[in-house]
C-alpha positions as CSV (number, residue, x, y, z in Angstrom):
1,X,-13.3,-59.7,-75.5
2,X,-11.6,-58.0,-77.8
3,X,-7.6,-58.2,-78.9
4,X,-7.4,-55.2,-81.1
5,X,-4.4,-53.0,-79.7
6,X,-4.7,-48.9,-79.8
7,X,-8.3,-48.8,-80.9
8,X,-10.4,-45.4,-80.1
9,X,-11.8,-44.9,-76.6
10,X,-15.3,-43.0,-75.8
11,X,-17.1,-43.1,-72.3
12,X,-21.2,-43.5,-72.9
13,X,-22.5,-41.2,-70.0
14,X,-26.1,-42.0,-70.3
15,X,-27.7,-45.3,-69.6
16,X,-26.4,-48.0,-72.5
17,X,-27.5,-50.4,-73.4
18,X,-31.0,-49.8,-73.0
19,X,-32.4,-52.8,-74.6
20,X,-30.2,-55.0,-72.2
21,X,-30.7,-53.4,-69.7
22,X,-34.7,-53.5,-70.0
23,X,-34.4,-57.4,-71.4
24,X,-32.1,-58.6,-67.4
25,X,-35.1,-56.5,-65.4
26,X,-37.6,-58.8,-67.0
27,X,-35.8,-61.7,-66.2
28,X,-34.9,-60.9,-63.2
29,X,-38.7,-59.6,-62.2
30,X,-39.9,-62.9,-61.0
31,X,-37.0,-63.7,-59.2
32,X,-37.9,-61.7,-56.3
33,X,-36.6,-60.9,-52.2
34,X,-38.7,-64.0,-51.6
35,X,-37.3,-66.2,-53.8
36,X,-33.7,-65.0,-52.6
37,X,-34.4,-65.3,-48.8
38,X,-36.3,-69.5,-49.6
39,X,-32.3,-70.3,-51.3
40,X,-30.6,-68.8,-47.9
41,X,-33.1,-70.8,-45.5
42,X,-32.2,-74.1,-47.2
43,X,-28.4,-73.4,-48.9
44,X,-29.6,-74.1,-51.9
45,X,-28.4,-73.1,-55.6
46,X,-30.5,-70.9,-58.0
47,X,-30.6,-73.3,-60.8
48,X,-34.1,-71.4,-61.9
49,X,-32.5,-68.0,-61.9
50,X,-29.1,-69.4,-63.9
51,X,-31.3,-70.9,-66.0
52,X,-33.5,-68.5,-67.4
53,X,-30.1,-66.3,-68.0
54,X,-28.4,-69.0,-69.5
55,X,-31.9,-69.6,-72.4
56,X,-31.7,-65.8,-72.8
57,X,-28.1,-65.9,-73.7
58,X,-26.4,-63.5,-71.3
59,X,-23.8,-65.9,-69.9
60,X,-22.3,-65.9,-73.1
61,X,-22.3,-62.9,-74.1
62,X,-18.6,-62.6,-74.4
63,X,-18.4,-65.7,-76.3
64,X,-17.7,-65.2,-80.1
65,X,-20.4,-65.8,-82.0
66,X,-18.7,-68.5,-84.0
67,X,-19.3,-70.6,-80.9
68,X,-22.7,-69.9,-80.2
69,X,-22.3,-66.8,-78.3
70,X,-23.4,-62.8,-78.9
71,X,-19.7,-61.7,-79.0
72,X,-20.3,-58.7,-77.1
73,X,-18.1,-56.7,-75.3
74,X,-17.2,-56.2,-71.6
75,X,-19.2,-53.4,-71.2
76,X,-22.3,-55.4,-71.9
77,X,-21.4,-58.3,-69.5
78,X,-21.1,-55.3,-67.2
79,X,-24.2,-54.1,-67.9
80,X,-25.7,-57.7,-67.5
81,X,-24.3,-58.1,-63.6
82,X,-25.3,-54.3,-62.4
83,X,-28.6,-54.7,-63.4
84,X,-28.8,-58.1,-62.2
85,X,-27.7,-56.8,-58.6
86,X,-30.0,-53.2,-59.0
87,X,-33.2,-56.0,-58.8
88,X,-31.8,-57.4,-55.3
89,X,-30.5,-60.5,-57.0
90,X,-27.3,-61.8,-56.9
91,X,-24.7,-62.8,-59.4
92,X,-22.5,-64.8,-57.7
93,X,-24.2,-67.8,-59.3
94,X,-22.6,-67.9,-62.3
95,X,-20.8,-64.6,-62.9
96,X,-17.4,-66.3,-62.9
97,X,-18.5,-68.1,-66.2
98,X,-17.7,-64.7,-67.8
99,X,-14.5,-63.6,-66.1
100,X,-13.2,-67.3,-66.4
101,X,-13.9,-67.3,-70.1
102,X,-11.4,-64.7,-71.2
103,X,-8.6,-67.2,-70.5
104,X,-9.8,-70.1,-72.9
105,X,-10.4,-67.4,-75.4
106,X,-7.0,-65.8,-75.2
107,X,-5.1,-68.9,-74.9
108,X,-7.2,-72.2,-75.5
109,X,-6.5,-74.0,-78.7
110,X,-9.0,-73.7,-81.5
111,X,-9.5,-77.7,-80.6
112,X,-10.4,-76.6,-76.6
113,X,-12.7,-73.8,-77.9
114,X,-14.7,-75.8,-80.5
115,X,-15.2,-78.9,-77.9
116,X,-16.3,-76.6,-75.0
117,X,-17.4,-72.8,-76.0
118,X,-20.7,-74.1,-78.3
119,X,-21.9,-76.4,-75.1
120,X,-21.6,-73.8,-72.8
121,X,-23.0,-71.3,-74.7
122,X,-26.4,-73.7,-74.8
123,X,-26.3,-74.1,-71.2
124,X,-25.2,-78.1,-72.3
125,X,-21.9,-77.3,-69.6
126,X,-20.9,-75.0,-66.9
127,X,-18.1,-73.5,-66.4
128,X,-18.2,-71.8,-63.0
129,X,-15.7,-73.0,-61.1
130,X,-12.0,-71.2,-60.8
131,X,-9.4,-73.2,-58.7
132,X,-6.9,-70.7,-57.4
133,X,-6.9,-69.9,-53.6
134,X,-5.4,-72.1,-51.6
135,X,-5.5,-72.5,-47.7
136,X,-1.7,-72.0,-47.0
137,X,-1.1,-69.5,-49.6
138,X,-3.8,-67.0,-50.0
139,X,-2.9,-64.5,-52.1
140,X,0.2,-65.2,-52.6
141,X,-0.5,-67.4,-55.6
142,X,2.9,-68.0,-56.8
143,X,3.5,-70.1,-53.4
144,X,0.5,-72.3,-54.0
145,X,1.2,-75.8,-53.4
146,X,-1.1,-78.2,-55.9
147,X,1.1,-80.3,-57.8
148,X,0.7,-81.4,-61.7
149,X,3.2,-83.7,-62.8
150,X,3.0,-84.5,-66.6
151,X,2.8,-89.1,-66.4
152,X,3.1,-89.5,-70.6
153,X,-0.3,-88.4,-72.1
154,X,-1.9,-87.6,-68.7
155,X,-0.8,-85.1,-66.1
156,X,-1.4,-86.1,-62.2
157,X,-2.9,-83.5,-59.6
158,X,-2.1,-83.3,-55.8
159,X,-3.0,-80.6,-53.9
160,X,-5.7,-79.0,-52.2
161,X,-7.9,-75.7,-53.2
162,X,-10.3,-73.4,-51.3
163,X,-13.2,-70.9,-51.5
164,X,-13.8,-72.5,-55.2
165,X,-17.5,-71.3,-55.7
166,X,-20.1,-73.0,-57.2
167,X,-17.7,-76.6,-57.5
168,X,-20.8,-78.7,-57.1
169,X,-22.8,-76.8,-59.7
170,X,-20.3,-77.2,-62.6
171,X,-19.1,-79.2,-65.0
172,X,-16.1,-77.3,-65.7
173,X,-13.6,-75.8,-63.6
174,X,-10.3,-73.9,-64.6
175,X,-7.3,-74.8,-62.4
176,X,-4.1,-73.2,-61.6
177,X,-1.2,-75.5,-60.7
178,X,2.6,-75.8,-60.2
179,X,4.6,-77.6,-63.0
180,X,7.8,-77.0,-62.4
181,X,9.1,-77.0,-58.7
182,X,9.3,-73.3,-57.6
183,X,12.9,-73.3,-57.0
184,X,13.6,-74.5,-60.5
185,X,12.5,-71.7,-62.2
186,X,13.8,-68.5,-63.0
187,X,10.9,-66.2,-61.7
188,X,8.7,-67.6,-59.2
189,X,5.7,-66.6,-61.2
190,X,7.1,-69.8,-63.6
191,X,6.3,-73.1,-63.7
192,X,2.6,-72.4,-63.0
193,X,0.0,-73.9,-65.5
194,X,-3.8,-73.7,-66.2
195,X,-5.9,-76.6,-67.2
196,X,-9.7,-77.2,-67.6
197,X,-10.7,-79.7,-65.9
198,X,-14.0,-82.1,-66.6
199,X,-15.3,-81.9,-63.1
200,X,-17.9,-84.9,-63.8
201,X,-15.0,-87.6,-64.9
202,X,-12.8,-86.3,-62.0
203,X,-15.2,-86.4,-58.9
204,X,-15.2,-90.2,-57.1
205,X,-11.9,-90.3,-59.6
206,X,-9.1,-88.2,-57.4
207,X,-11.6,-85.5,-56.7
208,X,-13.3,-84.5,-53.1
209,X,-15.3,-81.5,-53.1
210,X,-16.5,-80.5,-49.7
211,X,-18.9,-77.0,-49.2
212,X,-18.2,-74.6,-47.0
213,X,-20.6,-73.0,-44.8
214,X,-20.8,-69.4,-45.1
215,X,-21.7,-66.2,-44.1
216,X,-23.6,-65.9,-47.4
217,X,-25.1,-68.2,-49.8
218,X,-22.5,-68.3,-52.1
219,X,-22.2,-72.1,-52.8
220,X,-18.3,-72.3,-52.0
221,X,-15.9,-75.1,-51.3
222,X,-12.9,-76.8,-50.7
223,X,-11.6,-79.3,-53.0
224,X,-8.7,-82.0,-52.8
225,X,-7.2,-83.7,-55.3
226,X,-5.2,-87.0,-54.7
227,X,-3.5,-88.8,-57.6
228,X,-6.2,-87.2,-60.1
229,X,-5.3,-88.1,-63.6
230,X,-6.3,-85.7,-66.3
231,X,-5.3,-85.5,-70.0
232,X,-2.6,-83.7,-71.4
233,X,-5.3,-82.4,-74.1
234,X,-6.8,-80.8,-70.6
235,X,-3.8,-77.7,-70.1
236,X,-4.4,-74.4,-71.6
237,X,-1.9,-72.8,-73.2
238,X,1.7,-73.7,-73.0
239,X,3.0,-75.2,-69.9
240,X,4.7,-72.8,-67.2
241,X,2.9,-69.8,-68.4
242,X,-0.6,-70.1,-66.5
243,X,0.5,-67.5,-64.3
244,X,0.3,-64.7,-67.1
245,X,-3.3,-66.6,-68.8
246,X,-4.7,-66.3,-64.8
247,X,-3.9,-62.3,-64.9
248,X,-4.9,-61.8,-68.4
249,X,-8.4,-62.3,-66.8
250,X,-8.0,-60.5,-63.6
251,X,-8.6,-56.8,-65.1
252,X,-12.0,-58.6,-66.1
253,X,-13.3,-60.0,-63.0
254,X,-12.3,-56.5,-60.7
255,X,-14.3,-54.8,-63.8
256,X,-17.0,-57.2,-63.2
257,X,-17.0,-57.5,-59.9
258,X,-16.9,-53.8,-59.9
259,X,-19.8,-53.7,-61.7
260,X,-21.7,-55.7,-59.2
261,X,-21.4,-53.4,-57.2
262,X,-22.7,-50.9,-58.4
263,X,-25.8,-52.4,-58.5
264,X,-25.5,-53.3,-55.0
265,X,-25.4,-49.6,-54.2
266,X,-27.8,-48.7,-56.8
267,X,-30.2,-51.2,-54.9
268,X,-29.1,-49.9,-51.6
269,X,-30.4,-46.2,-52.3
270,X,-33.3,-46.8,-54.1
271,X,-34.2,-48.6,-51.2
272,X,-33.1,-46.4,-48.5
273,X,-35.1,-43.3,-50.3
274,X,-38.0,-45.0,-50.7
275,X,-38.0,-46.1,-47.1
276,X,-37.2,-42.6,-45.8
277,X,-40.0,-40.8,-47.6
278,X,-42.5,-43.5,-46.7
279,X,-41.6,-43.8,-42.9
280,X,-43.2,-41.3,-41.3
281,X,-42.3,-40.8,-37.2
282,X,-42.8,-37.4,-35.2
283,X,-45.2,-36.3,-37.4
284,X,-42.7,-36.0,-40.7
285,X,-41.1,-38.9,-43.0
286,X,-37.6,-39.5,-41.5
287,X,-35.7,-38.5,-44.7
288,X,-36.5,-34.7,-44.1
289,X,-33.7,-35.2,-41.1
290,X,-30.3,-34.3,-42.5
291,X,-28.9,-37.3,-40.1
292,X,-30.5,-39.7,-42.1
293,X,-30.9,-37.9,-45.5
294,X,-26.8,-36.7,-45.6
295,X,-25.6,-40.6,-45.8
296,X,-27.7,-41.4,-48.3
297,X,-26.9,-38.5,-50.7
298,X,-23.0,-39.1,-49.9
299,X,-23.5,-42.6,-51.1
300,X,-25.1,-41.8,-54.1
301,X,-22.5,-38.9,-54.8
302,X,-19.6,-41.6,-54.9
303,X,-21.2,-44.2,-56.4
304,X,-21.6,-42.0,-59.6
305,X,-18.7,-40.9,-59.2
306,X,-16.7,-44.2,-59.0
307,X,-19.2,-45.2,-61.9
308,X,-17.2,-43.4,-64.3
309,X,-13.9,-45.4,-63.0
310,X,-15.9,-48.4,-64.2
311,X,-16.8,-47.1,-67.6
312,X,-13.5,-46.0,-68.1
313,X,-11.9,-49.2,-66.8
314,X,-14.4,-51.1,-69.9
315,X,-13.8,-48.9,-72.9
316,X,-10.2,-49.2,-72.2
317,X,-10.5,-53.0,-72.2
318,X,-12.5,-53.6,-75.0
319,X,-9.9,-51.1,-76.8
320,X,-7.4,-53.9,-76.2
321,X,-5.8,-50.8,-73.9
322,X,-3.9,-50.8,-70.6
323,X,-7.0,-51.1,-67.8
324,X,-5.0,-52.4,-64.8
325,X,-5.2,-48.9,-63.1
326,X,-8.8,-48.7,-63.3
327,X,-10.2,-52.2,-63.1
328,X,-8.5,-52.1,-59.7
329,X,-9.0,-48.7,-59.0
330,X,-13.0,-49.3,-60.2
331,X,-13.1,-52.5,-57.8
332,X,-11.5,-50.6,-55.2
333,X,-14.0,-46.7,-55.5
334,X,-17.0,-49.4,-56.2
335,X,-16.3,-51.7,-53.1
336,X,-16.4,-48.8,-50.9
337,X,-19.4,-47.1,-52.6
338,X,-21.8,-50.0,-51.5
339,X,-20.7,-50.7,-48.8
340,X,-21.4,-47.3,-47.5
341,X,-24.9,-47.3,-49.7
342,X,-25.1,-50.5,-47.4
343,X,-24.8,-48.5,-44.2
344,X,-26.9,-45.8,-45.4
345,X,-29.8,-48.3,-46.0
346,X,-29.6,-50.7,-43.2
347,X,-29.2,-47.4,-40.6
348,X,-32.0,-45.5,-42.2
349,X,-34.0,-48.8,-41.8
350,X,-33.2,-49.2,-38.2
351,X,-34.1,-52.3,-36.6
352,X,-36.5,-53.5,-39.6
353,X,-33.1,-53.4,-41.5
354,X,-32.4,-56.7,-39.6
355,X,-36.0,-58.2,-40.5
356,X,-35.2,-60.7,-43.3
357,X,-38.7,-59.6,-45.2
358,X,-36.6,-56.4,-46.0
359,X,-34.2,-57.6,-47.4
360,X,-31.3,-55.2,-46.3
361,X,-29.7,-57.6,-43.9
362,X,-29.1,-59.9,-47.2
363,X,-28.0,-57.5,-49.4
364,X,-25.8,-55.9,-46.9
365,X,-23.7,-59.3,-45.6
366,X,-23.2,-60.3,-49.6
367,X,-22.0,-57.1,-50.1
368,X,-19.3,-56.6,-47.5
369,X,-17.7,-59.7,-49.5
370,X,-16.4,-57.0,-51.9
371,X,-13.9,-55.2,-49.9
372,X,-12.0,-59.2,-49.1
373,X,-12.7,-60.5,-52.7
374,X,-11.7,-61.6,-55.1
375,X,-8.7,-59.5,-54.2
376,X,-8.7,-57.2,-50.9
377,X,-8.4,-53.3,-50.7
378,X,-5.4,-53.4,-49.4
379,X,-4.1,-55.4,-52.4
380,X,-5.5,-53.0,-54.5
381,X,-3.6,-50.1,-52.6
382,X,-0.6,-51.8,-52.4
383,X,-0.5,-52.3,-56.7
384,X,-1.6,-48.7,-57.1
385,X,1.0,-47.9,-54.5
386,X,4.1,-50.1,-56.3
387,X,3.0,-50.7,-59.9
388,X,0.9,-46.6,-60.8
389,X,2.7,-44.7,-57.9
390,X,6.5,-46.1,-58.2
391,X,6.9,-46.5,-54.2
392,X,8.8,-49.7,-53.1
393,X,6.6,-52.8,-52.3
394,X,4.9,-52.7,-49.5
395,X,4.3,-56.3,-48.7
């Protein structure tokens, strides 16, 4: 991720980062519908599929080489997750370990980055989980209600976190938290701190994590913390200012998220045009009718168009330039894009779309996530509304 401020921008229009690109597909190749639809039937985590993208050194791709990592930028961790979804897979495994990263990077010590970054470059830790939502709050983060009160070289955790994917699968999770008491502070977006927490010293120790079933298999949970004691060595940055590190690394999860989704719809068309120039009824294949050969074009008309949002939204990143406007804006065009690619494909399928063997039905109930999280359209609307438009708040 890089920090340099005013640097050049240039869009790519064509397909880069061929070699990428070509190396994910052949990962991905033998991680098929089947093996996709066997995790579903039995909740289960693909450890085989993180795995082999772990040994091939895509989850650390942002990482600075220094630590083990190819030092890359965003772009090519956004090329990594739409190609990833464009095979039928699914990220959601362990594509927080990139978004999650930009905040030990920014603001870790050089002491947090040297113990951590090398082992989970190797694959030796995990760092997928991202304690933020809470039940009462939502997304109103700045009313959460964990607790961290600093007891001499430890701090103590209270509180209670949910929708914290993939908790049972990592070693490392990065946890927001009130310090301060929200009416001692200035600005209620004080007195909020981050830590990283060892997940395998904490659980049985102050720790509970409980899953949550799901509409998709996306390995979440909800996690309480009573009287857990964790070092001081364990909070990021300085204390108070976790508010700022968390939204240093939101611009990167909507651009990544984004880019997730554009694979989705990439998937979603491919598929639909295949199927409606294969399935032949009245005597003609069913894409030569407008009603089912209009949605799918439309789909694919804003998908490449919101496709240049995303670009956009990653040179301007790795420039070290403002993005907020189009990572959201990217999330948001993206969201909608394959969703409606969605549609398209489960409607031109008709009722084999709800045939499990097909795959649609999966793809189309992990996608529909998108448009709730990890932030909501309307949330999106609302900042372009307030912070891009200048209209009052709306919320």
């Amino acid at each position: 991720m890089s920090k340099t401020l005013d640097m050049p921008t240039s869009l790519d229009f064509g397909e880069d980062y061929p070699e990428i690109r070509d190396a994910v597909r052949k990962i991905c190749a033998p991680f098929d519908g089947t093996y996709w639809q066997k995790l579903e039937k039995t909740d289960s985590y693909p450890d085989e599929f993180v795995e082999a993208l772990t040994k091939s050194g895509f989850l650390a791709v942002l990482i600075p080489e220094e630590f083990g990592g190819s030092g890359l930028p965003l772009r090519a961790a956004s090329v990594v997750l739409e190609e990833i979804h464009a095979t039928g897979g699914n990220a959601g495994a362990c594509h927080a370990q990139m978004y999650i990263m930009g905040t030990l990077l920014r603001h870790g010590s050089e002491a947090q980055m040297k113990q951590y970054l090398p082992a989970i470059a190797s694959g030796e830790l995990r760092l997928q989980a991202f304690g933020v939502t809470e039940p009462t709050t939502g997304s109103d983060t700045t009313k959460l209600k964990t607790r961290a009160e600093r007891d001499g070289d430890e701090y103590v955790v209270n509180g209670q976190k949910v929708w914290t994917s993939r908790a049972l699968y990592s070693d490392l999770m990065l946890l927001l938290a009130r310090t301060t008491p929200v009416d001692q502070v200035t600005s209620k977006t004080d007195g909020l701190s981050v830590f990283l927490v060892d997940m395998r010293a904490a659980r049985g120790n102050g720790m509970e994590i409980r899953p949550i079933d799901a509409m998709v298999n996306h390995n979440t949970t909800e996690i309480y913390f009573d009287n857990l004691r964790i070092p001081a060595s364990s909070l990021i940055g300085e204390e108070g200012r976790g508010f700022k590190y968390i939204l240093d690394g939101m611009n990167a999860e909507r651009t990544l998220v984004a880019s997730e989704c554009l694979g989705d719809a990439r998937w979603f068309i491919e598929t639909a045009t295949r199927y409606a120039n294969d399935r032949v009824v009245f005597g003609k294949p069913i894409g030569a009718n407008q009603g089912v050969q209009f949605p799918i074009a439309r789909a694919y008309a804003e998908m490449r168009a919101a496709e240049l949002v995303l670009r956009r939204a990653c040179a301007l990143f790795d420039a070290g330039q403002p993005c907020g406007e189009d990572a959201n804006m990217a999330k948001f065009l993206l969201s909608e894009a394959s969703w409606h690619a969605g549609e398209a494909c489960m409607q031109t399928h008709g009722g084999f779309g709800y045939a499990c063997e097909y795959n649609v039905e999966r793809k189309w109930r992990e996608n529909r996530l998108y448009q709730i999280a990890p932030i909501s359209s309307n949330l999106i609307l609302a900042y372009l509304g307030q912070h891009v438009l200048g209209m009052p708040r709306s919320y």
